[in-house]
C-alpha positions as CSV (number, residue, x, y, z in Angstrom):
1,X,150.2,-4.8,9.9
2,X,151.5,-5.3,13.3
3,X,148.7,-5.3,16.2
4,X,150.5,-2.2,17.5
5,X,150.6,-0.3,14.2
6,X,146.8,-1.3,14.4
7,X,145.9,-0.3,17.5
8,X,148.0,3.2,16.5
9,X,145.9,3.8,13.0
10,X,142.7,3.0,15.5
11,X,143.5,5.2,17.7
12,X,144.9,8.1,15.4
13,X,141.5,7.9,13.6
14,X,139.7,8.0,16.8
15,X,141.4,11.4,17.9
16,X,140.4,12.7,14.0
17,X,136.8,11.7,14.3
18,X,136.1,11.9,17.8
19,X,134.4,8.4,18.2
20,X,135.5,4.8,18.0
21,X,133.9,2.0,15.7
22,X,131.7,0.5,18.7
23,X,130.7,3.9,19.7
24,X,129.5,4.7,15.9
25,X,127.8,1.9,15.9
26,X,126.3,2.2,18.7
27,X,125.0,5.6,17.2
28,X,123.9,3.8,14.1
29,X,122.2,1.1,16.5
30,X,120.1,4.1,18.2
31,X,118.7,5.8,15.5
32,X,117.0,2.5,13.9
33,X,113.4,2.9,12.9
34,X,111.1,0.4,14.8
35,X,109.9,-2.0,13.1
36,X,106.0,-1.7,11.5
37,X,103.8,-3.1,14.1
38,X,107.0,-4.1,16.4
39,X,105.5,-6.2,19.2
40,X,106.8,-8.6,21.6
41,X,107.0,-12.3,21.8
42,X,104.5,-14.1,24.5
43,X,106.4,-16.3,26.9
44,X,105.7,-19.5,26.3
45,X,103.8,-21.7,29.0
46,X,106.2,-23.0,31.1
47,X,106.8,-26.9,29.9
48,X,109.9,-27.2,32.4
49,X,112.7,-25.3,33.0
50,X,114.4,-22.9,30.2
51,X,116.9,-25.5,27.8
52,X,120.1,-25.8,29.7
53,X,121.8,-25.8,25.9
54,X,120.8,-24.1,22.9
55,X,118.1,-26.2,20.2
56,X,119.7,-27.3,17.5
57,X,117.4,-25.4,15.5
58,X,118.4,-22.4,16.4
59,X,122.0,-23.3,14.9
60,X,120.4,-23.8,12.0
61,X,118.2,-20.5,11.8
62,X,121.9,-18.7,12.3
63,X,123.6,-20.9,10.1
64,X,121.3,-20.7,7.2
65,X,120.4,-16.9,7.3
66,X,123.8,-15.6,7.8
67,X,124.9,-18.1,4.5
68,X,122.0,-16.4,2.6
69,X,123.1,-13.0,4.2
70,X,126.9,-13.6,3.2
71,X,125.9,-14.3,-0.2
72,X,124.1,-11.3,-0.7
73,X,127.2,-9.0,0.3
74,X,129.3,-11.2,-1.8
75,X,126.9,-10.5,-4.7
76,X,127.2,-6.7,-4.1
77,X,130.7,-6.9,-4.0
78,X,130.7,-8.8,-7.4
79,X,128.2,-6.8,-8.9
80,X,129.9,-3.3,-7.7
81,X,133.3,-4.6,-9.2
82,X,131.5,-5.8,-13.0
83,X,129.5,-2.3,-13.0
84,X,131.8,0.0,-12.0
85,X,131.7,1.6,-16.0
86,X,128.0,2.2,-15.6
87,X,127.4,3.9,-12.5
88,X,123.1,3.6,-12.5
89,X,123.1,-0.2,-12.8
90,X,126.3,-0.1,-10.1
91,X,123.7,1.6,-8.0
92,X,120.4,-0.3,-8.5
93,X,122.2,-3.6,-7.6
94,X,124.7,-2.8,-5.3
95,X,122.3,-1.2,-3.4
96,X,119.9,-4.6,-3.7
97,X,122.1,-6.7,-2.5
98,X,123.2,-5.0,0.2
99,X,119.2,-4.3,1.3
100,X,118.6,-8.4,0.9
101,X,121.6,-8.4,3.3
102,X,120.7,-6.1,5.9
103,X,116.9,-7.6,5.5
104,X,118.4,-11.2,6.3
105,X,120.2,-9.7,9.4
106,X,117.3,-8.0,11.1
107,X,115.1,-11.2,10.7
108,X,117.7,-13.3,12.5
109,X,117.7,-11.0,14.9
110,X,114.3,-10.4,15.4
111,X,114.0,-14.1,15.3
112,X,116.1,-14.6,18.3
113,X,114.9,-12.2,20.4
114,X,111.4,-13.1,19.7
115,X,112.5,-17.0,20.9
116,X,114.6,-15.3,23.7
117,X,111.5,-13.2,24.6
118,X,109.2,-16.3,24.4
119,X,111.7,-18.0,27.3
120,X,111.2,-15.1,29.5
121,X,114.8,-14.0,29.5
122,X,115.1,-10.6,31.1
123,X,113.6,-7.7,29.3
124,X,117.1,-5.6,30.5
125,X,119.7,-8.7,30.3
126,X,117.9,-8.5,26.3
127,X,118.3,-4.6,25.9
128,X,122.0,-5.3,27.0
129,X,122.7,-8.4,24.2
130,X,120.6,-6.2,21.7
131,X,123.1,-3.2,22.5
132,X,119.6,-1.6,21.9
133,X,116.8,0.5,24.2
134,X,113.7,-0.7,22.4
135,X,114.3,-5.0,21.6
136,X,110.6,-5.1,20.2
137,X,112.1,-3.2,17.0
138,X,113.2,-6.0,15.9
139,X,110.4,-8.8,16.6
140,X,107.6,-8.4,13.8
141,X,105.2,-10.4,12.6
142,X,107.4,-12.4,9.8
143,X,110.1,-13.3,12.5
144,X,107.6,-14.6,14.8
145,X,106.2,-17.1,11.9
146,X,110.0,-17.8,11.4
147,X,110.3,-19.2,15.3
148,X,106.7,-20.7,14.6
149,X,107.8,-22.5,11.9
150,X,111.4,-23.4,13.3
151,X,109.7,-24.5,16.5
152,X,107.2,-26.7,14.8
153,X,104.5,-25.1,15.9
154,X,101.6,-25.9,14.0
155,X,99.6,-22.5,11.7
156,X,95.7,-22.3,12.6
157,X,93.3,-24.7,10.9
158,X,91.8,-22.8,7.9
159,X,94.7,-20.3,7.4
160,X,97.7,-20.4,5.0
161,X,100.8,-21.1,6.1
162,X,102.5,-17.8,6.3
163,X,106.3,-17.8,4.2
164,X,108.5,-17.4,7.1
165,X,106.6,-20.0,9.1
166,X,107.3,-22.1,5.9
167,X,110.7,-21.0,6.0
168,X,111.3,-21.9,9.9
169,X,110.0,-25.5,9.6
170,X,112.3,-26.2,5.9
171,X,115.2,-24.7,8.4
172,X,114.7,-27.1,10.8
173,X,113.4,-30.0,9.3
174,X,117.0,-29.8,6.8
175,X,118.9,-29.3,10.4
176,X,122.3,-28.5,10.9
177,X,124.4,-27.9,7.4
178,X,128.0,-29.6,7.9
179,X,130.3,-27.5,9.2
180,X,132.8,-25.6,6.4
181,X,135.7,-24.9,8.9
């Protein structure tokens, strides 16, 4: 389809419904639950200035959880096309898969602005990125262990090493994946 023909259709369905994709989104952005004991990230002691480029690590945390994310919407795509004859187990696992996907999503996320949070970046300039009035809905507990972990940071003598922390350091000790473009 023609970009013009697109842009037509968009706006056709905008005049039908009233609101545009971003602006639905935006809706469904607003109406997000906090998370369970949402909190935000400490900033870290100031070691020098902020990174003037991105860690590599942090590639890697958006590489590898947007793969594992990707495959789960694949997998709900495969599984809703095999099951569409029994509608229950279409569902049950459509409806897993696309869960493990979102769950992926707002751990990345959370991850981020946890690290972003941790280098002082400003609380507004974050709302603004977020597309979101409350960031700290994002940052829990398990993506905090996943910057932990990614970060090398080391868990307290005497305590087990929480799964994402575990997680964060795997991601960053395997690095950067080749890339498949």
């Amino acid at each position: 389809m023609p970009s013009h023909a697109r842009k037509n259709a968009a706006r056709q369905h905008k005049e039908l419904s009233g609101l545009n994709r971003r602006a639905a989104l935006q809706a469904i952005r607003d109406t997000l639950p906090p998370a369970p004991r949402a909190r935000s990230a400490t900033t870290a002691p100031s070691g020098g200035p902020a990174p003037e480029i991105v860690p590599a690590e942090l590639i890697a945390l958006v590489q590898s959880l947007t793969r594992s994310g990707s495959e789960h919407l694949d997998e709900a795509v495969r599984r809703a096309r095999r099951n569409a004859g029994a509608p229950s187990e279409w569902n049950r696992l459509v409806l897993y898969s696309l869960t493990d996907a979102l769950a992926y999503n707002v751990l990345l996320v959370g991850a981020l602005a946890a690290y972003l949070q941790e280098q002082g970046i400003d609380p507004e300039l974050l709302r603004s990125h977020l597309q979101s009035p409350d960031p700290d809905r994002y940052v829990t507990q398990q993506a905090l262990d996943l910057v932990a972990g990614l970060l090398g940071r080391t868990v307290t003598e005497g305590r087990v090493e929480p799964t994402w922390h575990f997680v964060g350091r795997h991601i960053a000790e395997r690095g950067l994946a080749p890339d498949r473009n």
